[in-house]
N, C-alpha and C positions, 0 to 999 in steps of 0.2 A: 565605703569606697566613694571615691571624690566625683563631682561629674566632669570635671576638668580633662583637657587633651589630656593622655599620660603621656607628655614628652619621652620620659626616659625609657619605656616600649618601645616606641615608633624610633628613636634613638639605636637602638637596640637594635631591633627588624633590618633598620635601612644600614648599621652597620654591617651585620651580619650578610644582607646580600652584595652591597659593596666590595665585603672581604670575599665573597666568594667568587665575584667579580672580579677582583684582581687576581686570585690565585689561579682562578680558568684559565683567563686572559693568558697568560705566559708570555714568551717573550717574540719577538720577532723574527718569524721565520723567513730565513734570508735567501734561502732559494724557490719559495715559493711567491714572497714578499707580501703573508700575510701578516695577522697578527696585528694588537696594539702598538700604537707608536709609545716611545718610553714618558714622552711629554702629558699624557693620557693616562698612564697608568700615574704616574706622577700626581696627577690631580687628581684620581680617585684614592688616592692612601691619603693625602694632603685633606682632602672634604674629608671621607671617611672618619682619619683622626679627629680630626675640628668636631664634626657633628658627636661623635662616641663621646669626647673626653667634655662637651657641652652637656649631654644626657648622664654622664656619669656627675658631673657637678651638681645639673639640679636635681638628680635623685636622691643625692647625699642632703642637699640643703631641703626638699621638700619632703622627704621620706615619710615624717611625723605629721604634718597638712594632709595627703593624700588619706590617710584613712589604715589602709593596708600596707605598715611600714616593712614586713616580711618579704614580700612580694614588690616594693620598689626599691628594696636593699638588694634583691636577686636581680634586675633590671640594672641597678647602678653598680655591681659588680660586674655584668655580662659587659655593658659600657666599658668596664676602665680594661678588662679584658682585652675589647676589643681594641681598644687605643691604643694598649703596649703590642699588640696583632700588629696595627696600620705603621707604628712608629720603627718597628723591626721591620714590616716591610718594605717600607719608604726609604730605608739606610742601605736596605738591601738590592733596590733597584740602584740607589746611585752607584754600589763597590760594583756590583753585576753591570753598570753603564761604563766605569771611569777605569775598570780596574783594578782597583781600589787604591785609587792615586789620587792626587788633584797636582791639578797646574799649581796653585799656589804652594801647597805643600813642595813639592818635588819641581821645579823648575826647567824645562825642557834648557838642552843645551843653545848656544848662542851661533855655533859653528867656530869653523877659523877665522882668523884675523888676517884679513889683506891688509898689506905692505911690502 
């Protein structure tokens, strides 16, 4: 075993409370007016991903360095898990925000035409 940070652990960890972190979270209760703002949960699936799909990379490139490749291959699988976790739910705050619409896509109308 290496004496190095094991990035793809701590990768992993900070993943895993992240996602459980956004799933708690839930969404904004409107007559209470608790709850995360969506901008907030936004940015934890966005880091979350970033950080998971960074630990799932160096796990794969360091696996054979660290020592114990069995055990940073289980680490850099739990990683890329949790990235396609953050990527599904980050697609899923915005249909759950937009409706599953976008301005772009679907164009609000213009109104009438005065004359």
């Amino acid at each position: 075993m290496s004496t190095r940070f094991p990035f793809t652990w701590a990768a992993a960890g900070l993943g895993l409370v992240l996602a459980l972190v956004l799933a708690l979270g839930g969404g904004i209760d409107t007559q209470a007016g608790r709850g995360m703002p969506l901008l907030t949960r936004l940015f934890i699936g966005e880091f979350g991903f970033l950080i998971t799909a960074a630990g799932a990379f160096w796990g794969f490139k360091h696996r054979h360095s660290q020592g114990a490749a069995i055990a940073t291959l289980i680490a850099a699988l739990a990683c890329v898990a949790l990235a396609v976790a953050f990527l599904v739910m980050g697609i899923g705050l915005w249909t759950e925000a937009f409706g599953g619409t976008s301005v772009a896509i679907h164009p609000s109308p213009v109104g009438p035409i005065l004359g």
